[in-house]
N, C-alpha and C positions, 0 to 999 in steps of 0.2 A: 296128439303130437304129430307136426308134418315131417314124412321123409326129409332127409335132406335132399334128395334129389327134385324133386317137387319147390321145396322151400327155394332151390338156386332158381327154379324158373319162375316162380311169383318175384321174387327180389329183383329179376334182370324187367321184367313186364308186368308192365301197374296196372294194365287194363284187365290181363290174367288173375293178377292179383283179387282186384275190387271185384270180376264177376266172381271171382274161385270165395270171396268174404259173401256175398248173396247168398250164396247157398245156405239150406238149412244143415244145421252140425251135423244131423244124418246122413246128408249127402255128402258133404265133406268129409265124412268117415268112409262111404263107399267109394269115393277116390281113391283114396288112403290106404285104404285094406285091398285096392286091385291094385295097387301099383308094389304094395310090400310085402304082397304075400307069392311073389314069383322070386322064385331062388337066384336066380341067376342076376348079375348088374345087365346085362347087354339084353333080358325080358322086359327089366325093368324100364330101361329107359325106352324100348318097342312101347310100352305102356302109358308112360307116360306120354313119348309121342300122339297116341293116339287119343290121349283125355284131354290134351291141352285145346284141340279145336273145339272140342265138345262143350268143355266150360266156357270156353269165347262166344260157344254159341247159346249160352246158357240153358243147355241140354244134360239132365243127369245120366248118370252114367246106365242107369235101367230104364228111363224112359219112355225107349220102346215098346219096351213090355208094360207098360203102365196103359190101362184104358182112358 
């Protein structure tokens, strides 16, 4: 299930959208679970600011840590 806050920014931006649909369901669930597991609205949307260039750059969100 997408946050609704995630869901408004794939519905405003299709390009977000289609790479944020690439991803494997695994990944799409690590979006998911970083952006809804901060309590606050105002974490939230820091987070999600911060995932949206990642998925444009079709970079997961651990990545970096991956060899």
């Amino acid at each position: 299930i997408i946050p609704e806050l995630l869901q408004k920014e794939l519905n405003k931006n299709s390009e977000l959208h289609t790479k944020f649909n690439q991803f494997s369901p695994y990944k799409q669930r690590e979006f998911i679970e970083y952006i809804v597991t901060a309590k606050q609205e105002k974490t939230q949307l820091a987070r999600l600011e911060k995932v949206i260039p990642m998925i444009l750059e079709e970079k997961g969100l651990n990545d970096k840590y991956r060899a």
